[in-house]
Structure formats: C-alpha cells, structure tokens
N, C-alpha and C positions, 0 to 999 in steps of 0.2 A: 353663454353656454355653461350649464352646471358641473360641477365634479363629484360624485360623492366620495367623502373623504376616507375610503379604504383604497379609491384609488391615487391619491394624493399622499400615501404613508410609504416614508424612504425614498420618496421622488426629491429632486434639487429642483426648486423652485425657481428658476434662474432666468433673465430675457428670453433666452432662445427658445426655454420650453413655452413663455407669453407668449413668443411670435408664434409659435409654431398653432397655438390654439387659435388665432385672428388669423391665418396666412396657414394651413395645414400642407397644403400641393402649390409649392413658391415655382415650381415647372409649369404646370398648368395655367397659374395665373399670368404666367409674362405671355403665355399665345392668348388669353381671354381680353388682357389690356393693346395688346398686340394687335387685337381684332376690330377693338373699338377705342382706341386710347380714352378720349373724352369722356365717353358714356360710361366708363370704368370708373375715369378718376371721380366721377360727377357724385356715382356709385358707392363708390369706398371711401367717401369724404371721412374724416378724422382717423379714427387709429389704425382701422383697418388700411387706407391709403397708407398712413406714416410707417406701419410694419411690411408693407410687401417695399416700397423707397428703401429700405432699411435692409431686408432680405436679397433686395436687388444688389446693392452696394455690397455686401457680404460674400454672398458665394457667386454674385455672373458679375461682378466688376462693373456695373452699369449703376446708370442711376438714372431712371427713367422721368423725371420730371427737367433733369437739363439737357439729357442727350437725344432724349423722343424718341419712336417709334422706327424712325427708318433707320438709324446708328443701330437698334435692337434686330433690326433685318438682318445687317449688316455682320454684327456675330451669329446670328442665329444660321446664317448661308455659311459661316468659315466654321464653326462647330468645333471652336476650340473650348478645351477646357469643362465645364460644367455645362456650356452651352450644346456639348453632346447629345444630354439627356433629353433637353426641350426639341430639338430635332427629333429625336427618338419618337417621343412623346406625339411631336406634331404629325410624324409619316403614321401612326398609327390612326390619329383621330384626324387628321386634316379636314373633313367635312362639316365638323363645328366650329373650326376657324374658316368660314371664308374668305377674310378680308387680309388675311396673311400672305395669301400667294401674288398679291397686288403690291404689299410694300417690298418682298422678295424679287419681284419684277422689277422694282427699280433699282435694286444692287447693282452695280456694274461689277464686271469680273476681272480677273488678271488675264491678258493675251497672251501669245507668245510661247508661253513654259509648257511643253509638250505634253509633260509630268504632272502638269496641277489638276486636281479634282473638280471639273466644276459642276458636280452632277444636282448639286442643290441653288443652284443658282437658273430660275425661269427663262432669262434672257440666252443663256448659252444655251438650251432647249431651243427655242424660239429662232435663236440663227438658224440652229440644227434640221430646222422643220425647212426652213428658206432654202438653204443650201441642195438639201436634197428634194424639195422640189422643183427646182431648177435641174440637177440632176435628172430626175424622171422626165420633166419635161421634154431635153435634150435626147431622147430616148428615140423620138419618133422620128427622127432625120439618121439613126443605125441600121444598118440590116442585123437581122437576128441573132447572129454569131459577136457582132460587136455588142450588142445590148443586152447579152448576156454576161459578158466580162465587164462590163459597166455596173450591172446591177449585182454583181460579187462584190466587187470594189466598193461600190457603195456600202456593202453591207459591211466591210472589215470599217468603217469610218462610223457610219452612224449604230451597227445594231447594237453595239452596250446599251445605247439612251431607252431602249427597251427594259433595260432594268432600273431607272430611274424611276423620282416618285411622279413625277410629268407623266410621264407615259399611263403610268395607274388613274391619274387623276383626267385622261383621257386627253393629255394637251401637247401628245407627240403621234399623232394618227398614221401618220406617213412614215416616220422608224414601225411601227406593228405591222404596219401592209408590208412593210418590208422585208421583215422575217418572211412570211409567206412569196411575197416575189421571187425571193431569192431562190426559195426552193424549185419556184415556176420554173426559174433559168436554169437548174441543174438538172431539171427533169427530164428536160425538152429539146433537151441537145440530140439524144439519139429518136431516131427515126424509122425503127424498127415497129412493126406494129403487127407484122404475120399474117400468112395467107390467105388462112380458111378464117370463118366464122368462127369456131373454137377456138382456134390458137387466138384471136383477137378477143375476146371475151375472155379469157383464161387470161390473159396477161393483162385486160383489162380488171379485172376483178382482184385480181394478185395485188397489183402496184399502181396503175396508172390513174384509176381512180383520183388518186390523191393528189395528182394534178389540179384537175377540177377542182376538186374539195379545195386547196392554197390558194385557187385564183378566187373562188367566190369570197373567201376569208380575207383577201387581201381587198376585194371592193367593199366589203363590210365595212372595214376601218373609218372609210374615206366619207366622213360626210359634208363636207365644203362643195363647190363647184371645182374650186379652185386644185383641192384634192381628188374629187374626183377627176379632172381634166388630166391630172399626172400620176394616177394610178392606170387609166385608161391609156395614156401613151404606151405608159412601160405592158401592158396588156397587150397591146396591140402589136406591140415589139416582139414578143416573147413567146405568148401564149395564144395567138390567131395562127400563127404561121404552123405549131404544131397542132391546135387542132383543126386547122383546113388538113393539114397532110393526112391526119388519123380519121376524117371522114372521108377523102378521097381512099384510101384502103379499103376501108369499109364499106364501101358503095362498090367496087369491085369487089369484095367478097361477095358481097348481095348478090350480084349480076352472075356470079360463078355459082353459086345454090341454085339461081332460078327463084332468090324471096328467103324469107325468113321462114316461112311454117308451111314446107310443103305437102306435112302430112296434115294441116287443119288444126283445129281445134282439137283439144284432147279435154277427157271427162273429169271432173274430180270429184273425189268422194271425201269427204269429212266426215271424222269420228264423233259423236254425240260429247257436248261441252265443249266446241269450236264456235268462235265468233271471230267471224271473216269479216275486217276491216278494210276498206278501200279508202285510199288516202289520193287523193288527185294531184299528177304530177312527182312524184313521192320518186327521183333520180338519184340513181345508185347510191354517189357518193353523199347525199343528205341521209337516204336511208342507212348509212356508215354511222354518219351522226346518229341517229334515231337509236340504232340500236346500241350506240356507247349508253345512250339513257334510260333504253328499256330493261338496263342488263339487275334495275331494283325492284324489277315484280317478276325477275326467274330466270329459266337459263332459255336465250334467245341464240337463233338461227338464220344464219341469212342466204338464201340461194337466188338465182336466178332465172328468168327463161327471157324470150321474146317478145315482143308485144306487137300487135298486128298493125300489118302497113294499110293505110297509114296509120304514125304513133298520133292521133288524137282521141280526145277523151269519147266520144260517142261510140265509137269503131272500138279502142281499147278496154273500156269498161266492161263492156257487156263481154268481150274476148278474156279478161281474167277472174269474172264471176262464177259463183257454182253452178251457173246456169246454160252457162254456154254454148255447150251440147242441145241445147232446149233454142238457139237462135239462127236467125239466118238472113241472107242480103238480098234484094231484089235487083234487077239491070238498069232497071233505069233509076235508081236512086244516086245522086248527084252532091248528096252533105253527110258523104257515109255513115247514116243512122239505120239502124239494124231494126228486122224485124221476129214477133215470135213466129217461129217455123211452122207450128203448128196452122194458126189461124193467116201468118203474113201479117196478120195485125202490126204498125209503128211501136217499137220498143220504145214507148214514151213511160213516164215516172212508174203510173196509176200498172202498166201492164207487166213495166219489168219488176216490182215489188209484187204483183199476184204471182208470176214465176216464180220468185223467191220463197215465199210463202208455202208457193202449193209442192216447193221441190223440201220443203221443211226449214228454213232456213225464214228467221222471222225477222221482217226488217225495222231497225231501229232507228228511231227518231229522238231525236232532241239530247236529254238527259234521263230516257227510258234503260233499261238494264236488262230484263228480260226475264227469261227463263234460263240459267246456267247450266239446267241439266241436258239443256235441248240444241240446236241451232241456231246464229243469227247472220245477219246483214247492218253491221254499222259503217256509217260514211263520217269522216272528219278530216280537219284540215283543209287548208285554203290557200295551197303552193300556187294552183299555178292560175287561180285569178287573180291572188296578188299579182304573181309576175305578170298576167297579160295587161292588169292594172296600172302598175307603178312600175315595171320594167328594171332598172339596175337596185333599185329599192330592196327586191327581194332580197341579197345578199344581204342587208342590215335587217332583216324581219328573220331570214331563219329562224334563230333561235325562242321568238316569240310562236312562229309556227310549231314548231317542234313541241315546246313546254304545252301546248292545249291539246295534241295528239296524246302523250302522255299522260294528261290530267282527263281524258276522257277514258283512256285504260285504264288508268288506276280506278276509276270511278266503277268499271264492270270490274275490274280483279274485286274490288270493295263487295261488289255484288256476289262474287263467287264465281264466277267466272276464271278456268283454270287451263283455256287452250287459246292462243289468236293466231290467225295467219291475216299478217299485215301485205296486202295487193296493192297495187297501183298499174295506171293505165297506158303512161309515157314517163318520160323525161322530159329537157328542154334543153336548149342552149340561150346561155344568156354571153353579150357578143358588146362589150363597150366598146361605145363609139358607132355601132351599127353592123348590120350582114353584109356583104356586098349583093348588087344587084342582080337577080336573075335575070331574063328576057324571055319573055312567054305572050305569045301575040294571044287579045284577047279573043279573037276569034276561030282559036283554036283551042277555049278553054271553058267548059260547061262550069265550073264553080273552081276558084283561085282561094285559095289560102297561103297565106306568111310560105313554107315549107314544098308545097306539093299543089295540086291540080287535079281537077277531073278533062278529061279528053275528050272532045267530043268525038260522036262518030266518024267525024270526017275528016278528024284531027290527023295529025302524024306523028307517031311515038317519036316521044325524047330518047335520048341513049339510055336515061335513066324513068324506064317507064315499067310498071307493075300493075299487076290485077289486085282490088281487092281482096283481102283475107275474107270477108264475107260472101264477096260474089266475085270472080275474077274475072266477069266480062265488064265489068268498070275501068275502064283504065284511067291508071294514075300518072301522073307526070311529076316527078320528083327533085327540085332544085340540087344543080352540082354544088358537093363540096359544105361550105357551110353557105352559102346563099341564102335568099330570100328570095320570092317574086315581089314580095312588097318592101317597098324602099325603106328605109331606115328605121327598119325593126332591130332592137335590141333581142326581145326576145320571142322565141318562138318555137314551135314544135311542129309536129307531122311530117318531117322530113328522114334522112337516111346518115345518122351517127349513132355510137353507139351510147352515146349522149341523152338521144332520143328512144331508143331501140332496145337497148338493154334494161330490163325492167325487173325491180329486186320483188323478193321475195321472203318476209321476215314471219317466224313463227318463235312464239313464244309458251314456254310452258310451265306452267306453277306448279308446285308442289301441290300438290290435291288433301284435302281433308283440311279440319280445323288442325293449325300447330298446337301440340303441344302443351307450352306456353303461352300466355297472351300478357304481351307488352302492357300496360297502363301508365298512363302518365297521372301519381296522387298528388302533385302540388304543383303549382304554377303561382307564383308570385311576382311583382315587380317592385322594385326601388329604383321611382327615377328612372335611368335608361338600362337597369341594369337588372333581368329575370332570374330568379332561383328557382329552380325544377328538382323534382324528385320522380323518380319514375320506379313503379316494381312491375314484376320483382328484380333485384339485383342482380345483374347479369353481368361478364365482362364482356367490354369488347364495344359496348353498345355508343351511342354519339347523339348529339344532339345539335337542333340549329334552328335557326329563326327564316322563315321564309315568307314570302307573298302569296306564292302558289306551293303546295304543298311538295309535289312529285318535281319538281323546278330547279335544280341545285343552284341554277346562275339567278335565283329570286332572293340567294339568303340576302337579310340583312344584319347578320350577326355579324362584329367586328375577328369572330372566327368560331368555327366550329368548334364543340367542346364536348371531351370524354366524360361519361359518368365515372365519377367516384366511388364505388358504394352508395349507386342508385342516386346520387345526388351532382348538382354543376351548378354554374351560374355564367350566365352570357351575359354580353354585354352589348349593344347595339349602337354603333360611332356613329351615327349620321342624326344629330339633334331633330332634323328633319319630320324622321319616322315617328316621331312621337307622334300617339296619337291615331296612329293608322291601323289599319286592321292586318292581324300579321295571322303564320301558323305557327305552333312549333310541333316541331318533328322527333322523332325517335328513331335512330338510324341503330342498322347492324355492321359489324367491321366492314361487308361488302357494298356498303352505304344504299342495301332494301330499307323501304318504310317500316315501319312499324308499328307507327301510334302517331297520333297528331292531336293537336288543340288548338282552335280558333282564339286568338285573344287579340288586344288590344295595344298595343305599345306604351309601357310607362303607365297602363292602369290595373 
C-alpha cells in the first residue's frame, strides 16, 4: 500500500504505525479468523499472519496460533478488557461471522452465582429456551387462573433473554412469544365483555383488540413443532377460555338485536378521487397493524361497522361494496352468493365488476392505476386464503401480507391517487390446537360450513339460528361459542364473534396537489457494503434506509437507519449476504412518509 510522502512528514515511523498498515481493524480481524481460523491463517501467510499474532498478544493478551479459536471464544463470552470492543463489534455485524455463534456455543458458563451475566454465552440461552418450554408445556394440565400466574412467573425468569443478542439473531423464540403471552394472561383475567352490541364493540375497539393482536404475535414467533406444541398449550390455557366467553356474550347480544343489520344495507356515496380497496379477511386487530404502516402515505382513519351474517366472503363482499344498494338474495340459494337485484342475475366476477363500473367506480386489475381523478375498485391481499391454506401459518405471514397491501397503495398514491377507504368482508378466528366440535346432524343441513349452516326447510332452528342479510328466508344455523361443525379446524370464519363480525374500516387521505418540494435523490454510490447518498434539496429532518420493498420498513437491510447531514449519509449494510441483491433506497421524512426511492444493487 503506498504513502505519499506529505502524508508521512512528522509522522513516527514506529512498529505499531507498520502493524497498523498490514492489520488496520486488529477488532475485526480476531471475529474474521474467529470465523474461519485455517482459511485465515492460510490467507495471511507471512507478515500480515505475523502482525495481527503480534497485535493479538499486545492489546487482547492471546496469541492465537497457541491458544486457538475456542480459548478466543472463551474471552470473547467474558468481554474483559479489550475483548469488550470485539463483542461490541460482533453484536453489530454478527451476520458476517457465522461461524462464531458455533465456537460461542461451546463455552461452558459459570452455575450457581445468581449475579453473573451470562447473556453472551449461547448455551445459557439454549437452557433458557428448554427450561421454559417445559414450563409452557406444563401449561395444559392448569386451569386458567393457575396458568396465568405461571406465565407471569415465567416472565420475571426468562423475559430479559429478550434483550439478548440470541433473541435478535432469532435463537430464543419462546422468551418473544413470551412477552406477548404474558400480556395474553393479564388481559384475560377479567370477564366483563358488556351487554349490548355497542358496549361490546366499544370496548372491543378501545382495548381488547390487543388480545388477539399478542396471541397472534406470540404464534408468529413459534416456528418449530416443538415450539409450536408449547405456545399452543399455553394458548389454549389462557386465551380459549376468554375467547370462548367473549363469543358466548356475543352471541347473546346477537340474539337480543334480533342480528346484526336490522335495518339492511345502507347506500354509500364516495367523493370523486376515492379508491375503495377490498382486502379479504382484513380482522380488526391486523387492520391495527395495517394502519400503523399506512400512517407514510397520509393521515389514516379507522372505523368500524358490521359485516353480514354470515361473516363469509361471498355474502360479505358484495355487503361492504359501493354497490350494495344495487344487490340482492334469492330463497332458495344455499352457498350464500348474492345476486344483481335488478336482473336476479348470480353476482359472479364478470357481473359484479359491470356494477361497479356502470355505478362509476372502475375496477382494477393487476398493477393497473387508473384514473385518480375518478372512482375505483381495487382487490389485494391474500389473508384469508392463506389462512384457509396453511392455517396457524398465517400468524408468521402477517407481516409479508401486510408489506404487498401497502406496496400496491403506494403504487396508486404514486399514481395520484389522493383518497382510499380500505373494506373487508370478515374476520376469522384462528384457534391452536383446533375448535371444539359442534353437532349438526346432516340431514338437517342444506350446505355446512366450518362456522355456520344452511337449514333445510324441514330442519329445526338451532338456539343460535338467523336469516340471511340478503334474503332472511334462508336460515342459518350458527355453531355455539367458538365451535366448528367441522372437526379440527384451526381456522375459520362465518360464524358469531366479534372476531368474525366486527369488520374495520380504514380511510386514508393525502395531501392533494404536487408538494411543493420534490425530494431527489443525486448520488448513490457504493464501496464495498457500504452506500453514500446525497439527496436534494437539503432539508432537515429527512432519513434514509436500504430496503427490499420499498414502503416495507421490516425489509431494511441497512445495519441502521441514517439521518442526512447536509443532504448527505452513508449506510452500511452488515449482512455480507446482501451483496449483490437488488435493494431500494428510500428517502424518509421525520414522520418516516416516502419520499423518493432508487432501485440499485448491493455493493455495485
């Protein structure tokens, strides 16, 4: 490596400035030899080997050709001394050492000392994970009131290991479900749920939500069998017992209305520069989620109403379309699909989009955009074939469902597009471990779904028996509680919770006109894994980040987010991996909206 000798005048020419030119990051390189001992040393054969043996011995007291690789484990888990910084170093970048967390696994630790840290040591994780799955397991032989004081206790033991570097690197599953459990048990203790239909909605909307929302989070975590078998105990502990009670409530609220929508359908009218999205499946507490992410294309709104019984998708779709008003049911129809009122014609694809159409509202296919200044019909999202699909899966998909609803709105906001109201048709219960079984003899049952039932005419109403929303001379027969008719369905919908029944409703709305300002991003460079951007004009406040998908915040791949300086940063990207991949980077404002983005390349 050359010098030119203005920068060599008044410098001390001394060893350590030599090592430091052959060995510049003597941190770095003990997790690089760390990684691969051999193919290092093989590597660094003569001077460069001879000066990091030499740097080693100097500032971490090692000497890595007599003590090896697992002795270097072995400070690097106790993180005395200088060996602080290479910890430091490795929690940041650990994903281009993978072969570190292997000789770390072999440390053994100190027992006993109440007091000692052993949050860098794998193996004391790794108990931690045993210990409390056994724990969960144990779960399923409590009644509810005991395995809620279980799963507290358990949380004062294990949840720190949720702030470990394990946990980040995805290798303590069962401490993160855990956090979320815990909350399951503190929720669910009371048993108040309220009389009418509104007081349950109203306190459902307020707080209880977030139930649901912590148990789905907490089967997310779980992707083993093994893990799943003991998130599902403690599940079934905790969080069946109150949501059987809060649909038993609810089913007697029903029964006391006389139904959900006695006055019918109601008309809606959209303002010109609305595009009404239908998201299938799209249940309160995800639509929570949805709109913490919609909140970078404007200021978003969330209400609610009812969705028609039953909550499935044939019956409910056409019930929260602009068209509604424009449909209607026949008596002898048996797979509650709705027809145009007009003609009776079957509301099949080809007729419900000429409705749409001829009511103004143009409906949208694929990665079409439209017209912004007019009406539309776009469908995205794919909740709840997933779920009928893959069943307890869904909970680990969320978040990939959610980032494509997004990246299709951003795609119209792109367009111009400056109004949405986000619809959907049901909810669902998802139920580990299974529903319990209803009984519905088939010969008293014109067409049987997971949920609910048609009647024949000769049938005998259930306690829990309703007319269609579209034709109310259909009757419906509707499983108690959280039930199934069909045996070990995890999940499923068209039944009577609020689960099912309470159906959100998001509107979004942009600031209208071109801004302003317009963000540009003029350079984009790489070195290596490490990007320099400039972006004008100079704004404060503004941020920047590497992502996969653009409107995605859980896609960055930047080792962190980073402020412009005077229009200028540089990020860095820790996972050696990415090299190579097709990334975006973004332009964020302090309330983290887009702003600008560029397609590039990782490291080119």
């Amino acid at each position: 490596m050359g010098k030119a000798v203005d920068e060599l005048r008044g410098r001390l020419i001394d060893a350590a400035w030599l090592d430091s030119l052959l060995a510049p990051n003597p941190t770095r390189d003990i997790l690089v030899w760390m990684n691969d001992a051999k193919a290092t040393e093989c590597a660094w054969q003569g001077g460069r080997w001879e000066v990091f043996v030499s740097r080693c011995r100097k500032d971490f007291g090692f000497d890595p050709a007599k003590d090896g690789e697992l002795t270097a484990a072995e400070k690097l888990a106790a993180r005395a001394g200088s060996w602080g910084a290479v910890w430091e170093l490795y929690k940041d970048a650990y994903s281009s050492f993978p072969a570190v967390v292997e000789l770390l696994s072999r440390v053994q630790y100190r027992m006993g000392d109440l007091f000692a840290d052993t949050s860098a040591y794998p193996k004391a994780n790794d108990e931690g994970e045993s210990d409390l799955r056994y724990r969960l397991n144990a779960l399923s032989a409590m009644t509810a009131v005991q395995a809620r004081a279980a799963i507290l206790d358990a949380e004062k033991q294990h949840g720190e290991r949720r702030s470990w570097l394990w946990a980040q690197m995805g290798k303590a599953p069962l401490a993160r479900a855990l956090g979320h459990l815990a909350f399951v048990a503190q929720h669910t203790e009371a048993a108040a749920f309220g009389n009418s239909l509104e007081a349950q909605a109203e306190r459902y909307r307020e707080e209880a939500w977030r139930v649901d929302a912590e148990a789905l989070q907490a089967l997310a975590q779980a992707h083993t069998k093994a893990d799943q078998d003991a998130v599902t105990a403690a599940q079934r502990a905790v969080y069946l017992p109150w949501l059987e009670a809060s649909s038993f409530a609810f089913q007697k609220a029903v029964a006391a209305s006389g139904g959900l929508n006695p006055g019918g359908v109601s008309k809606v009218s959209d303002p010109a520069g609305t595009c009404v999205v239908f998201v299938d499946g799209l249940r309160f507490d995800v639509a929570k989620m949805l709109a913490s992410r919609l909140g970078v294309l404007g200021q978003v709104a969330l209400n609610s109403g009812w969705t028609s019984l039953p909550s499935v998708t044939a019956s409910g779709k056409a019930w929260v379309s602009p068209v509604a008003n424009l449909i209607a049911g026949k008596a002898d129809d048996a797979d509650f699909e709705p027809n145009v009122a007009e003609t009776m014609k079957p509301l099949n694809t080809y007729n419900f989009r000429k409705l749409l159409a001829d009511a103004g509202y143009a409906p949208l296919s694929g990665s079409e955009t439209g017209d912004p200044t007019a009406k539309a019909w776009v469908e995205c999202g794919d909740l709840d074939h997933f779920g009928h699909e893959h069943g307890l899966r869904l909970a680990r998909d969320i978040d990939g469902q959610l980032a494509e609803i997004v990246e299709r709105l951003q795609a119209l906001a792109d367009a111009g597009w400056r109004r949405f109201r986000i619809v959907t048709d049901h909810g669902w219960l998802l139920v580990p471990g299974g529903m319990p079984k209803a009984e519905l003899a088939k010969s008293q049952a014109e067409t049987r779904w997971g949920r609910c039932a048609v009647l024949k005419d000769s049938a005998t109403a259930t306690p829990l028996t309703f007319g269609w929303d579209w034709c109310p001379q259909v009757q419906i027969a509707f499983a108690p509680g959280i039930a199934s008719f069909v045996a070990g369905a995890e999940y499923a919908h068209g039944g009577l919770s609020l689960q099912e029944c309470l159906v959100p409703e998001l509107t979004i709305e942009l600031e209208g006109g071109v801004p302003e300002t317009n963000v540009s991003i003029s350079k984009l460079a790489w070195r290596g894994l490490r990007c320099n951007v400039e972006v004008l004009p100079q704004l404060p406040g503004l941020k920047v980040d590497i992502r996969t998908k653009a409107a995605a915040e859980e896609s960055s791949i930047a080792a962190a987010v980073k402020d412009l300086v005077e229009g200028k940063a540089s990020l860095a990207v820790a996972d050696d991996s990415n090299e190579g991949a097709a990334a975006v980077l973004v332009v964020l404002d302090s309330q983290g909206k887009l702003l600008a983005k560029m397609n590039t390349t990782v490291g080119e």
